[in-house]
N, C-alpha and C positions, 0 to 999 in steps of 0.2 A: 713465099708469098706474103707471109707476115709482115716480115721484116720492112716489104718494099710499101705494104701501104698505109705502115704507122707515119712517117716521114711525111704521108700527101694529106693523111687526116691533119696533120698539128700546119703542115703550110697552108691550108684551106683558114683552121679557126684563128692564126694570125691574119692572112688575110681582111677576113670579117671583122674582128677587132679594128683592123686599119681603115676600113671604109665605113664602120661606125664613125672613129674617131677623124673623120676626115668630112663627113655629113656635120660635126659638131661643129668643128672648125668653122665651116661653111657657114652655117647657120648661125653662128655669132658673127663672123663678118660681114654677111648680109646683113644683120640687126647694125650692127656698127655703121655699115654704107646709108641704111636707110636714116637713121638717125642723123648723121650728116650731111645724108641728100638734104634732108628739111629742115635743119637748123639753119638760121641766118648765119651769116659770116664772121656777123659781132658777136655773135652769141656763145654761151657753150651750154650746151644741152645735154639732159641725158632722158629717161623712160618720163619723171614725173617732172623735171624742172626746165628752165629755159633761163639762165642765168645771160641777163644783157647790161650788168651794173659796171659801172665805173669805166666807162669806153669812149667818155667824149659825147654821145650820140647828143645829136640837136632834133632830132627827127627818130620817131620809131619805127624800127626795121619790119621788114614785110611777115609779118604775122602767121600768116594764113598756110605756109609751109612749117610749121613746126610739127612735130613727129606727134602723133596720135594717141592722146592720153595724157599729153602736159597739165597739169594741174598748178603751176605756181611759176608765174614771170615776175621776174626782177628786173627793175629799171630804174634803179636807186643811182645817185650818183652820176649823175647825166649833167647835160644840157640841156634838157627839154625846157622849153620856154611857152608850148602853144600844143594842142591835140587835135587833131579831124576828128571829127563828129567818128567817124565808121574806122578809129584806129584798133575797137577793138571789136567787130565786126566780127560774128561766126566763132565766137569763142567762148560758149556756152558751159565749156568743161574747165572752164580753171574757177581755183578754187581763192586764188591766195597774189593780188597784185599787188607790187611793192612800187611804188612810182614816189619815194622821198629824198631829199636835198637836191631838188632841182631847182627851175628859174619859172616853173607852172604859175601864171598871175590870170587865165582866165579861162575856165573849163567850158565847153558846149553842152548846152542844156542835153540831158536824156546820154550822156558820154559813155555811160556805163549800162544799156539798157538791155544789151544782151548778153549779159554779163550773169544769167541767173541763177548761177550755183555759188556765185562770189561769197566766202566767207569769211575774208581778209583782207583789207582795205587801207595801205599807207598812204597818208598824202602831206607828210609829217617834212616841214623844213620846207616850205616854196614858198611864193608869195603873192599867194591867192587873198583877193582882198574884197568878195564878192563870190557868194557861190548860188547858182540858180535855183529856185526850190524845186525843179523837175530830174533835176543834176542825180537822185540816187533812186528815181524809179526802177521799181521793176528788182532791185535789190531785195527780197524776203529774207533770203539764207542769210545773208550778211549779219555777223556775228562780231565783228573787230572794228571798230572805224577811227585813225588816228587823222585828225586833224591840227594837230597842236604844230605851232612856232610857223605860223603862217600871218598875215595882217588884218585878220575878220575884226569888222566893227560890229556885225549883227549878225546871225541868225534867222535867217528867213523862217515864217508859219509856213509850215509845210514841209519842210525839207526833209524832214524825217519820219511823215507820216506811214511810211511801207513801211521802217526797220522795225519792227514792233518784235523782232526776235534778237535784238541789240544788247549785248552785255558788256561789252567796256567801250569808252568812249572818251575821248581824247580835246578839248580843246584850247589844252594850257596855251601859252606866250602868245596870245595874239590880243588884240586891241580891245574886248568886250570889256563892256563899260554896263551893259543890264541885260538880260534875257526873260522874255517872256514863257511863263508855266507852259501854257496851252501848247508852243512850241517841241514840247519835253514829256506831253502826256503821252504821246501814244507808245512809250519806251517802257512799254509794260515790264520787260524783263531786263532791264539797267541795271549791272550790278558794280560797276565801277567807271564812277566819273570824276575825270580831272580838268580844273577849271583854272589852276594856278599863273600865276605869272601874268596875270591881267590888271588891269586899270578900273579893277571895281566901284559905282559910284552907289553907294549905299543909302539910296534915299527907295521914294515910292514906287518908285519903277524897277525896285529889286524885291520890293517886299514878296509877293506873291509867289516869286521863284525860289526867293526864300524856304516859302512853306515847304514848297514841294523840296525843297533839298530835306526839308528834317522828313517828311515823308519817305523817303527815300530810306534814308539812314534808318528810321525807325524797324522799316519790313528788312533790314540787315545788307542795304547797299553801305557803298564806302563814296565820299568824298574828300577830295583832298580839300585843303585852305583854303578858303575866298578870303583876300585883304584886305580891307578898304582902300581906297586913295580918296576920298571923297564920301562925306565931309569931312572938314579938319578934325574934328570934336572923334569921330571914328576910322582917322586914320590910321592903319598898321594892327585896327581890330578884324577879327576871323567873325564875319558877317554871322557865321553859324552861331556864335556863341553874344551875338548881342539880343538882346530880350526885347521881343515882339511888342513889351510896350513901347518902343522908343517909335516905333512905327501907328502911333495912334493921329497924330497928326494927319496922316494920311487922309483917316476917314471923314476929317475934315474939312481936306484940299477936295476931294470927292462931292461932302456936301455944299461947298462951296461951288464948284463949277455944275456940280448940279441943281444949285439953287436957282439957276437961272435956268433950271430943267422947264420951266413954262413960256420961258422965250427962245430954249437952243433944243426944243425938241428930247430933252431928258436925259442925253445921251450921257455916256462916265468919259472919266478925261481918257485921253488918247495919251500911247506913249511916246518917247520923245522923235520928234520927225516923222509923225502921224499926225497932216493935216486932221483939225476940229470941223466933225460936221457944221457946216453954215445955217442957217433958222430958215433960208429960203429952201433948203434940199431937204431936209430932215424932218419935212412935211409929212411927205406920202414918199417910202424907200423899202425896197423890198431888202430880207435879209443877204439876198447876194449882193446886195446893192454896198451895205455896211460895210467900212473901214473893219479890218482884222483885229483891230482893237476894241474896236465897238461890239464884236463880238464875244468878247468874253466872257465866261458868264463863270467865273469862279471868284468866291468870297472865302479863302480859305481860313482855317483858326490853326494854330500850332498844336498840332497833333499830340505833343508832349508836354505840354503844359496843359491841353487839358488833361490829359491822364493823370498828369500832377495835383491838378485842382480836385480832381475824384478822388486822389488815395488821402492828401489833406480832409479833404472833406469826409469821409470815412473816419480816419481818424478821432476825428474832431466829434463826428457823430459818437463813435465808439464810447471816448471817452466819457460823454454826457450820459450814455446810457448805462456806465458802468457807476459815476456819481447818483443818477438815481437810484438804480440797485442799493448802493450802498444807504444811500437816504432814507429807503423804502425800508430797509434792515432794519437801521438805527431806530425810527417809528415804531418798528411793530416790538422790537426791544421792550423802548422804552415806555410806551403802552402798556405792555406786560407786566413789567415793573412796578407801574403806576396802578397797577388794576389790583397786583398781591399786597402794594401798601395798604389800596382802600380796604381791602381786607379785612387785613391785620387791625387796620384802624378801627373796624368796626366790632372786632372781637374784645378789643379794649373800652370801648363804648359804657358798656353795664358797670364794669366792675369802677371805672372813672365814676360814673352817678352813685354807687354805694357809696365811699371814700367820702362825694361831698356832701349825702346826708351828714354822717356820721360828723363830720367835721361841723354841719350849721347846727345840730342838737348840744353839740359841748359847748355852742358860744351861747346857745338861750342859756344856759344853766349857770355858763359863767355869770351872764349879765343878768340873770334872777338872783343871785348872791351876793351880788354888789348892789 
């Protein structure tokens, strides 16, 4: 009886091993099928990605069937030329979209607006030449944003006012010629901006950005080079390192256009292709009413150079207060000195008058003998 039921125990626990390992099987293939059921056709996908680069596409594939828990689409290397508003519709869990070297020249306002865990953002190589300030609402997490080797001339106020948790930023090889501070402020946490490969014009409508770049750098951000191209006089100089007085002029051009502050309403100059309030408007205007330039209200000073002027000036104090010490020394010295001669002088005093009796009693005697 033994014999006959060792044989059925051990074909029982192969068994069970076999339909273990055949549930396994199972259940990786379903993962496999589902994964392909909802991956587009261009695509290849797996649990976290959705890879759809370098395929041709002019248009982007249907989204909305990608496997459940993608967190990072690629769409690099395309053809894209143009996006629907709702291309990226319902897809609140990715983290990381790659949309560079395509033919993208005009995005839809709000494109990316549910898009709110996005914390990786290519838009690097297209030629986008215009982007809307409403373009990266609703963006918080967003952490990465490459815009560079695109054709921006400008920077819209606003566009960046959600990213306020923004730590690298990208906007080498494209056309900017100045950028406004105010633009730039609310990038509380900026810690790497690149600006290179631009058409820098180095006059008053860079200055103030200026400041804020040494700002920046000071609290231990990085920037790359700003070049000149404009003016001659600082062409092929690195903007960062030319000295805030060369920008004093400024505050002239300033009082100048505001010297007619009692016929234009007060207003500060505008930047460039920022109609000048007119004297008939600039009456009675409520502050929404004002030009985005008119509203600026920053007067910044080089952050470094005053600190500069403080340790100089310390210095400088220091010194004086160590030559008086020494002054103060020398005096009370020399005082001392003078005070042990008068002394001395005075103990010699008496015996001086004995000497020149004695000396006038030998001359009577003399001259009584003669």
């Amino acid at each position: 009886m033994q014999l006959s039921t060792a044989p059925t125990v051990g074909h029982r626990r192969r068994g069970n091993l076999d339909s273990q390992g055949l549930l396994g099987v199972l259940s990786v293939c379903a993962t496999l099928l589902q994964l392909c059921a909802g991956c587009p056709s261009e695509c290849v996908c797996n649990s976290l990605e959705a890879n759809c680069s370098g395929r041709s596409l002019v248009s982007v594939p249907a989204l909305t069937s990608l496997p459940e828990g993608t967190h990072t689409l690629f769409l690099a290397n395309n053809r894209l030329s143009s996006l629907p508003v709702s291309a990226f519709a319902n897809l609140s869990t990715f983290e990381s979209l790659d949309l560079s070297n395509n033919y993208l020249d005009n995005l839809p306002s709000r494109l990316f607006r549910e898009l709110s865990n996005l914390s990786d953002l290519s838009l690097r190589n297209n030629s986008l030449t215009v982007l809307d300030r409403e373009l990266f609402r609703g963006l918080t997490q967003l952490r990465r944003l490459d815009l560079s080797l695109n054709g921006l001339a400008t920077v819209p106020l606003g566009l960046l006012d959600e990213l306020q948790g923004l730590t690298w930023l990208s906007l080498a090889g494209n056309r900017l010629h100045a950028l406004e501070r105010a633009t730039f402020e609310p990038l509380v946490n900026l810690q790497h901006l690149e600006l290179g490969i631009n058409p820098w014009e180095c006059d008053c409508n860079l200055r103030d950005f200026k400041h804020w770049m040494e700002w920046l750098i000071y609290r231990g951000g990085y920037v790359d080079a700003v070049e000149c191209t404009l003016p001659k006089d600082l062409r092929g100089r690195d903007i960062r390192g030319v000295p805030v007085e060369m920008f004093n002029y400024c505050l002239q051009l300033e009082d100048e256009n505001g010297g007619g502050a009692g016929s234009k309403g007060g207003s500060p100059p505008c930047f460039r292709g920022t109609p000048t309030p007119s004297s008939e408007g600039a009456v009675v205007r409520t502050e929404a009413e004002l030009p985005d330039c008119v509203k600026q209200r920053y007067r910044p000073v080089s952050v470094r150079r005053a600190i500069g002027t403080v340790v100089i000036a310390g210095v400088v104090c220091g010194i004086v207060c160590i030559m008086m010490v020494a002054a103060a020394a020398y005096g009370c010295i020399y005082a001392s000195l003078m005070a042990k001669y008068q002394r001395e002088l005075k103990k010699r005093q008496p015996l001086m008058g004995d000497a020149e009796a004695e000396g006038d009693s030998e001359e009577k005697q003399i001259s009584s003998v003669a």
